[in-house]
DOBALO-227329 format. One record per residue: residue in three letters; z, x, y of N, C-alpha, C in turn. Coordinates in pm, whole numbers, plus 50000, padded with zeros to 5 digits. Example, Ala and Ser with C-alpha at 12.3 -4.5 7.8 and 13.67 -1.06 7.14 Angstrom:
ALA507805131949431507805123049550507805132049670
SER507085128549775507145136749894507875129050003
# end
This chain:
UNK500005008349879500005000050000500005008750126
UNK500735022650098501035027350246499575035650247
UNK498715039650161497385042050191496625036350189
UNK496765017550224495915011550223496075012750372
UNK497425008350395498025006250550497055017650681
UNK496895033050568496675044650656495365042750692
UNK494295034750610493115034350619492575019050703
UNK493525011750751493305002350848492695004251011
UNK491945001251074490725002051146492435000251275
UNK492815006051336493975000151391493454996051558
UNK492245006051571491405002451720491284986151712
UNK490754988451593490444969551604491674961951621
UNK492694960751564493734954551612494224956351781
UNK494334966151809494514969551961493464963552047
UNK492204960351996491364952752112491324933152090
UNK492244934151936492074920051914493594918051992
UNK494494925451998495624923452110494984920352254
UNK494184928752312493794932352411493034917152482
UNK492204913052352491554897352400492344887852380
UNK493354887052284494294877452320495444877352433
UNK495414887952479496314887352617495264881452743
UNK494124887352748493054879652819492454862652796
UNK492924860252694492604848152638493744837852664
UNK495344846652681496324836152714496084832352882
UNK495974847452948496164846153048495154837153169
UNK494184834853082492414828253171492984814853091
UNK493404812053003493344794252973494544790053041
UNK495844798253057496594793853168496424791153313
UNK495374801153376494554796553485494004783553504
UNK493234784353412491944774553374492524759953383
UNK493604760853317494304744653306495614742753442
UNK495564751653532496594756453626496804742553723
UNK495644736953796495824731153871494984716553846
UNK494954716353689494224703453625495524694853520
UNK495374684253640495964675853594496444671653408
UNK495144671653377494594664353266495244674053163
UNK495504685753176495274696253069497084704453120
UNK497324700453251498414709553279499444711753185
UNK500014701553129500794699653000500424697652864
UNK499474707652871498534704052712499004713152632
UNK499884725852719500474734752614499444743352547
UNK498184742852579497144750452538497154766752561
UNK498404773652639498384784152630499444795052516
UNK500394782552514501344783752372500654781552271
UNK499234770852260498874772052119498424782652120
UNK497464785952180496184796852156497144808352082
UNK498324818152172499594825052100499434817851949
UNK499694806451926500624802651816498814801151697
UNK497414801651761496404804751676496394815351650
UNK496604825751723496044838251718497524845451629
UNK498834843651611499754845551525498834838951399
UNK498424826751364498694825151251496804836351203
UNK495954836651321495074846851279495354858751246
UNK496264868651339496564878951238496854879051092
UNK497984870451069497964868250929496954866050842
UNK495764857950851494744859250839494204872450818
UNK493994876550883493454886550935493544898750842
UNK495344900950837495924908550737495374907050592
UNK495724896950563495464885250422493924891550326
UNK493374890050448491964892150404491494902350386
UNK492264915950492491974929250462492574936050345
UNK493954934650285494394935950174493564928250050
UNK493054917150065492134910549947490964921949922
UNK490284923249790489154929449764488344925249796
UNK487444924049882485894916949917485074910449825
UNK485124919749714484254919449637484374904549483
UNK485244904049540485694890049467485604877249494
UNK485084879749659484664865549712482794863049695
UNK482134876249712481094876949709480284875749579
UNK481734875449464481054865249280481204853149337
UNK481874851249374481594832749375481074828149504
UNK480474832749561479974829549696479604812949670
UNK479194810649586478584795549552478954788849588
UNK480734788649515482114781649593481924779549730
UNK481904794849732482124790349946481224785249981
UNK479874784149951478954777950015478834764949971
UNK479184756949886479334744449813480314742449932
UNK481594742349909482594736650033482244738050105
UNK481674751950200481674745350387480144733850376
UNK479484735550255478324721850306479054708150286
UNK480004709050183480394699750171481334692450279
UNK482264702950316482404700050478482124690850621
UNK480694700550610479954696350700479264684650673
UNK478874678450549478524663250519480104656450570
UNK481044659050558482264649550524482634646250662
UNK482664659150747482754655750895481804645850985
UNK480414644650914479844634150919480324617850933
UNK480954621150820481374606550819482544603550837
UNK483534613050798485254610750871485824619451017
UNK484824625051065484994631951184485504626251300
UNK485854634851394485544628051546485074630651650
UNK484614620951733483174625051829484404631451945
UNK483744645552030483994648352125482874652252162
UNK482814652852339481564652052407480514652952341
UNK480414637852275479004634852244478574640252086
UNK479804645452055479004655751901480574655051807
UNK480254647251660480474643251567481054656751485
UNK482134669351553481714679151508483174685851448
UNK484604674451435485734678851431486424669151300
UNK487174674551278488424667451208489564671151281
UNK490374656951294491544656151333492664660051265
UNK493684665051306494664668851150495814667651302
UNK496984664951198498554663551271498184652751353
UNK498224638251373497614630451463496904634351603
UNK496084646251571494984647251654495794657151768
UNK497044663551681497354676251804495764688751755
UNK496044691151665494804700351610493524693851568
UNK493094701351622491424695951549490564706451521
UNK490254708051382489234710651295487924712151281
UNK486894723051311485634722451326485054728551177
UNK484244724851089483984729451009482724736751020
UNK481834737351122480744744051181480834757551198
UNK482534759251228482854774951265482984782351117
UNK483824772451012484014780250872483084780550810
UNK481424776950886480584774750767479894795150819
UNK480044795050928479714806850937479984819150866
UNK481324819150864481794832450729481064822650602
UNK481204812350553480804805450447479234811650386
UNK478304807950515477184812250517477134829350457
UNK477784840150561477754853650574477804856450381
UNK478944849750359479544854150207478424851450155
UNK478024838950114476764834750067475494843050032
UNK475134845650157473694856150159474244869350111
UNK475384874250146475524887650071475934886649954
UNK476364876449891476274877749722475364873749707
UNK474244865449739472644862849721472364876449709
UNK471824886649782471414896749799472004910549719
UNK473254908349674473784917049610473024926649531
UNK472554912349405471824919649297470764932849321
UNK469974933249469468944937749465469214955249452
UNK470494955649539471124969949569469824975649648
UNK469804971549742469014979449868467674976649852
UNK466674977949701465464976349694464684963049824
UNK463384962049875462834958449913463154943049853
UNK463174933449947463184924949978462044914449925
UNK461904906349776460764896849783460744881649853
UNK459184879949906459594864749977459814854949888
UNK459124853149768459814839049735461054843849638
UNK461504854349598462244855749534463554857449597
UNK463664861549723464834864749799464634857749946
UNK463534862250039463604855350186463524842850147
UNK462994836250109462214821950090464124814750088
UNK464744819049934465574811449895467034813050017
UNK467264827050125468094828850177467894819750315
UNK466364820150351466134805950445466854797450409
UNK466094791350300467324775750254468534774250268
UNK469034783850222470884793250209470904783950394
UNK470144791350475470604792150622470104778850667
UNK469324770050596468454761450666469394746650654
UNK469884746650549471094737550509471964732950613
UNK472544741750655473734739550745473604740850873
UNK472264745150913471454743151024470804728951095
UNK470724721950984470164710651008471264701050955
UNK472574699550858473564694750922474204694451062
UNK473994704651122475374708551205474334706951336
UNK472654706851311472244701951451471854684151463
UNK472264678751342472384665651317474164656251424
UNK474764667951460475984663451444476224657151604
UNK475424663251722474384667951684475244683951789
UNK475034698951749475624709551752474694720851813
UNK473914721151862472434727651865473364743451863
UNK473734751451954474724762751956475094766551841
UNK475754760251751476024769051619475434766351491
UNK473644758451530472944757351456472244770651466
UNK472024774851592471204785051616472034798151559
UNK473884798451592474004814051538473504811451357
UNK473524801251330473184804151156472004810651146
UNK470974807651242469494812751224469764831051224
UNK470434832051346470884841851420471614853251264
UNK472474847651223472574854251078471704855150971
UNK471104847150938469984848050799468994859950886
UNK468614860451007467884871151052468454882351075
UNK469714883851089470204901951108470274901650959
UNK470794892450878471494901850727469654905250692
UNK468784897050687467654901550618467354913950621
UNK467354913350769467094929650799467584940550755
UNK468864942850768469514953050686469644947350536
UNK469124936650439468884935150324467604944950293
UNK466774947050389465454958450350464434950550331
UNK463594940050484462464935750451461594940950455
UNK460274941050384459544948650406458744942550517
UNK457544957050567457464954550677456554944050735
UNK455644940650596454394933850560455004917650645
UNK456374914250565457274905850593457874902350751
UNK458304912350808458744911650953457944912351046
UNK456284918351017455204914851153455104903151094
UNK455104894150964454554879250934455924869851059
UNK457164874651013457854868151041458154866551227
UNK457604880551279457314882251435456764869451481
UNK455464873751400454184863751461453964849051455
UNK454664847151363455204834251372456134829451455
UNK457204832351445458044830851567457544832351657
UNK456184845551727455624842151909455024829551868
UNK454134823551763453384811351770454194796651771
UNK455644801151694456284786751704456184787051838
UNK457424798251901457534793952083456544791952164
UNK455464797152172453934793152225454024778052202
UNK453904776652030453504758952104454914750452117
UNK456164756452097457034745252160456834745152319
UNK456894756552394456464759152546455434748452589
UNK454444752252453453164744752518453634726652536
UNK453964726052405453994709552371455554701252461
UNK456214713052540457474708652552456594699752726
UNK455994715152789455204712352944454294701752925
UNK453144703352834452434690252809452684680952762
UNK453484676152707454144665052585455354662952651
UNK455974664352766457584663452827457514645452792
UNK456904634952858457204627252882457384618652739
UNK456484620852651456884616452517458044617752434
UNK458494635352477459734641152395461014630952455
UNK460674631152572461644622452646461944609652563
UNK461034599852590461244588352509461694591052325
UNK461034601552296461384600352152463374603652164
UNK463294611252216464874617352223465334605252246
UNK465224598852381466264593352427466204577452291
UNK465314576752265465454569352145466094572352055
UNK466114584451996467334586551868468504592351937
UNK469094588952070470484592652090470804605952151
UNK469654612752135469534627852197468534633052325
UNK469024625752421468194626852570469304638152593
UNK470564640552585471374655052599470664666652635
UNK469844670952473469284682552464468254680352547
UNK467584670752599466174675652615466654674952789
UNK468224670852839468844677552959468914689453039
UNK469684693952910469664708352874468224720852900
UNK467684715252793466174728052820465754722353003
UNK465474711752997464914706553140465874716653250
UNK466974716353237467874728153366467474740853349
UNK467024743953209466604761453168464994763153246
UNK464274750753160462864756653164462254750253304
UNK462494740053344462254734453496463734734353565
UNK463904738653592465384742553721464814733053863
UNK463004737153915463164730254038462194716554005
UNK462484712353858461894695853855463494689953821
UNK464434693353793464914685153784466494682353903
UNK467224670853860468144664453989469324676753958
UNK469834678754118471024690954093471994685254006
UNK472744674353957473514665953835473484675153718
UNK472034678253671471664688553585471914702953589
UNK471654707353703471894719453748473504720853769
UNK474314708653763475774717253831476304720253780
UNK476664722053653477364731253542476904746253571
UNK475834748553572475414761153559475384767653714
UNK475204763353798474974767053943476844769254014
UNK477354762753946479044759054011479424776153895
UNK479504775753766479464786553714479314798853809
UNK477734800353802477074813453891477714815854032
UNK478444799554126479074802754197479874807354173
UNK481474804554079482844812054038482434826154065
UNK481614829553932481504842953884480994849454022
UNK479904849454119480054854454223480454858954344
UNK481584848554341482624846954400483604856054435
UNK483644860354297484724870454238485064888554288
UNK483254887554329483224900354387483574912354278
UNK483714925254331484274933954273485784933454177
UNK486504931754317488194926854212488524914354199
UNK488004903654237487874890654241489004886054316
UNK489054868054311490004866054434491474863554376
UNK492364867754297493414865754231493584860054174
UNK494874853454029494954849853963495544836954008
UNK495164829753919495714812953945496284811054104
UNK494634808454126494434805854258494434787954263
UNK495214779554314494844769154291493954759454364
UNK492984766754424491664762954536490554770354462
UNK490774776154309489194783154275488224772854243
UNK487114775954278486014770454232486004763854076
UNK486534773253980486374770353847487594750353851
UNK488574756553870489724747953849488974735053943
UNK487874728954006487194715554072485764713654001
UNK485074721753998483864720853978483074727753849
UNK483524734453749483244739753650483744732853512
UNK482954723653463483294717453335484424725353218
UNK484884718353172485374728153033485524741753065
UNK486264747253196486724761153202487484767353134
UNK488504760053033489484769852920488354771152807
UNK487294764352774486484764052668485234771852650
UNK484434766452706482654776852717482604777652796
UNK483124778852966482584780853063483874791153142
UNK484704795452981485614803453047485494816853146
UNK484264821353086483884837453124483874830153311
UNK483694823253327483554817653493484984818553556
UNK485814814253505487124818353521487714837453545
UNK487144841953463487604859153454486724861553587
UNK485214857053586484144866153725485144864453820
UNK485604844753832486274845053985487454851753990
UNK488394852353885489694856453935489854869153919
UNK489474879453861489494893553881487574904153854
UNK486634895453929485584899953987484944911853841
UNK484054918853907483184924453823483514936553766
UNK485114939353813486224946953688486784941053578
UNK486884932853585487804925253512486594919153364
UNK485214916753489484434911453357484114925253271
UNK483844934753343483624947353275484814951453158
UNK486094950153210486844955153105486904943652963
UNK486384932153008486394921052851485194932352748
UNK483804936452888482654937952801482704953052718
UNK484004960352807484304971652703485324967252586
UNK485804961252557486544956852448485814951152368
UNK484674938252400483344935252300483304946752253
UNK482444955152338481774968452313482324981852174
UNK483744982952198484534989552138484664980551971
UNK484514967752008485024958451867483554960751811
UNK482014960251842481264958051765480974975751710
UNK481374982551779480994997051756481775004751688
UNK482804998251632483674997751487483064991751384
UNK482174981651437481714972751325480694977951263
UNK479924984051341478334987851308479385007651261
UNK480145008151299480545024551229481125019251065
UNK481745009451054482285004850945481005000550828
UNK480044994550880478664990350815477855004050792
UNK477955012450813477225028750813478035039250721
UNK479365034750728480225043850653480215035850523
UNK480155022050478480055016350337479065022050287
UNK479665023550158478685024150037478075016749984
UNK478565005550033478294989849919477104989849997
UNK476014980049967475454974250027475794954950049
UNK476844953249987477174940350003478084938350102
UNK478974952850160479904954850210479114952050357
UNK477934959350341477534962550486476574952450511
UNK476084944850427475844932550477476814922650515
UNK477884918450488478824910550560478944915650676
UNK479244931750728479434936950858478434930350954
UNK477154934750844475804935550983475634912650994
UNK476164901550893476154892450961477564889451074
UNK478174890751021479484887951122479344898551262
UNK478744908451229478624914751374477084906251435
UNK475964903351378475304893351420475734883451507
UNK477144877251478476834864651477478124867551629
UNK479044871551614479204879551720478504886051851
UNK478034893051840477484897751963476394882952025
UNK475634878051938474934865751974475824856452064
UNK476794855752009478074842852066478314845752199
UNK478584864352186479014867852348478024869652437
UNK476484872052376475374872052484474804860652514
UNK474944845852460474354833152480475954827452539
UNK476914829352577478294823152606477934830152789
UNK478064842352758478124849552910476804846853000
UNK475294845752901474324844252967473504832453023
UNK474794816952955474134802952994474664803853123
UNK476154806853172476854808853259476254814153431
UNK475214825953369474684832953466473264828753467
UNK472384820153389471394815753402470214823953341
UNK470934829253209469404835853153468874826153011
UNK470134825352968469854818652881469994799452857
UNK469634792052793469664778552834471194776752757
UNK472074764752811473624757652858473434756752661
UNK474124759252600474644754252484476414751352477
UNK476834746052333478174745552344478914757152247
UNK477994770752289478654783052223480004789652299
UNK481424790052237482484793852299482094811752292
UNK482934816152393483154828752383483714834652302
UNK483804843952223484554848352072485934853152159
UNK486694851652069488434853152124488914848852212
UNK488404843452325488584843352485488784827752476
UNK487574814652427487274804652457488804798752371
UNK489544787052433490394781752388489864777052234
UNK490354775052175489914774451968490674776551867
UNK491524767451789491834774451661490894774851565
UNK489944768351517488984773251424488034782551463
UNK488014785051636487124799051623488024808551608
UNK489134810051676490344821651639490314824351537
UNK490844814251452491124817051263489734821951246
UNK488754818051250487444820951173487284837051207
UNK487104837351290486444856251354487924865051354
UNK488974862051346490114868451289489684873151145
UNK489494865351071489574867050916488234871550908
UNK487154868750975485724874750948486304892550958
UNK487194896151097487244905951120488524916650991
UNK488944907650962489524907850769488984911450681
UNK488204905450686487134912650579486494926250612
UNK486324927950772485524945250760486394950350745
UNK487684950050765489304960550728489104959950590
UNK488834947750508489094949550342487694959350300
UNK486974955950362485354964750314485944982250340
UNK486874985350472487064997950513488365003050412
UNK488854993050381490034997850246489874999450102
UNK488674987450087488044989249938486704995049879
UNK486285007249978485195014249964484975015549848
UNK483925023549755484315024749602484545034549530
UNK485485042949643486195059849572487825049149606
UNK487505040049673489095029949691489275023349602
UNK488385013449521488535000849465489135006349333
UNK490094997349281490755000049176490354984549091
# end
């Protein structure tokens, strides 16, 4: 045990301290001078998620990896099964069918977030067998699509578009470091420029149809959404003020920004869901473009353990879990920080550690469990 203890990644713990002190201290802001939320106690939970994530956390790095990745089936049978069940016994918040309630609705339950490690496990015991060799399409890409396509089209049924996309976002990093060949990845390029070509095309020429079809099945939302990304000056500022009130906070903020729990900030009147996805708007205004810098060196430091931990395995199953969970990661923090600032289009992707969450806490705690167990159970380790 005490040389398992010696071989624990301990940087990583020190930066997962590091975002949960940033994570107490911005949702206490955030809910500072809002009525609605002032007594929601949401800064004692987040503490009382991120306690029961270390444990987690621990749990999972002492477990052998390699024991979840035989039965991956399991895991992937339950989180689909999950995600059908939330379907039908769930509960709707803004607009999306995407929670379970538990303790009369003090906690609530997203099964979208556990399908992600669910997924990760999945494709790397899919892939196991091959041990590095080249990659076949119908024998391996074809069937790891499906793997990803499943819970993609549950979870954008729900309807979830944001963490339909990190699933895509994973089946495409693990492939890669699964060893596609290359014949495979200009096919798979060129397709992808031709899908977006004609969604672009058919979205500008075809707007007024998509419209009616959406707003007919219940989903005029999304086609809100792209309309603020891809026409900004066709559509009413209503659309635009999530994202424009954002870009204000964060600019706001200046260099050292304008202090902490200010109760006249921009975020705390005019910024939707500021303890949640629109938190990073909160950090620009209240301690400016230091403050965002020091979150993006702690990202920085957490994925560059990850990708050293994925380089130093031997496994190749090992370092495929790294290279999806660090996927799915860095994606979260560049589509979270970049709807905010206007590069990328408004989804409902939280910020990893930062965004108020117990199922994202627990989830990317224990994802980050598993690269400690991959860095303890190398195979001059595994007993």
């Amino acid at each position: 045990m005490l040389a398992k203890l010696k071989r624990i990644d301990w940087l990583i713990v020190l930066v997962l301290l590091g975002l949960m002190t940033i994570s107490y201290l911005l949702i206490e802001s955030a809910i500072y001078t809002n009525p609605r939320y002032q007594d929601s106690g949401m800064g004692q939970k987040t503490l009382f998620f991120y306690g029961i994530g270390f444990v987690a956390h621990f749990a999972a790095a002492f477990f052998n990896y390699r024991w979840i990745t035989k039965i991956w089936y399991v895991f992937y049978a339950a989180g689909i099964g999950l995600l059908i069940a939330v379907r039908y016994y769930g509960v709707t918040i803004n607009n999306a069918r995407s929670w379970f309630s538990l303790m009369d609705g003090r906690f609530l339950f997203q099964p979208a977030e556990l399908m992600k490690i669910m997924l990760i496990i999945a494709i790397a015991g899919f892939l196991a067998y091959r041990k590095g060799q080249p990659l076949r399409l119908f024998r391996e890409v074809l069937p790891v699509a499906v793997l990803g396509f499943i819970p993609f089209a549950l979870v954008l049924m729900q309807p979830d578009l944001g963490n339909a996309i990190i699933y895509a976002v994973i089946v495409i990093g693990m492939l890669w470091v699964g060893n596609l060949r290359y014949v495979v990845v200009i096919a798979g390029i060129v397709t992808g420029v031709l899908l977006l070509g004609g969604f672009l095309y058919g979205y500008y020429n075809y707007h007024d149809e998509i419209e009616v079809f959406l707003t007919e099945k219940g989903s005029a939302h999304w086609l809100e959404r792209v309309d603020a990304f891809l026409m900004p000056d066709k559509v009413g500022k209503d659309l635009r003020y999530h994202v424009e009130n954002a870009m204000t906070a964060i600019g706001s903020g200046g260099l050292l920004g304008d202090g902490y729990k200010q109760g006249n900030s921009i975020h705390n009147w005019t910024v939707p869901l500021p303890f949640s996805d629109s938190i990073f708007a909160v950090l620009g205004e209240e301690f400016g473009f230091v403050g965002a810098a020091l979150l993006l060196l702690l990202y920085f430091l957490l994925i560059y353990r990850l990708i050293y931990a994925a380089i130093q395995s031997e496994d190749l199953t090992g370092a495929l879990l790294i290279t999806g969970i660090a996927s799915m990661l860095v994606f979260q923090i560049f589509e979270n920080i970049g709807m905010l600032m206007d590069i990328m289009p408004l989804t409902g992707i939280t910020l990893p550690f930062i965004s108020y969450g117990g199922s994202s806490v627990l989830i990317n705690m224990t994802c980050l469990g598993i690269v400690q167990s991959i860095r303890l159970y190398r195979p001059e380790q595994a007993s």
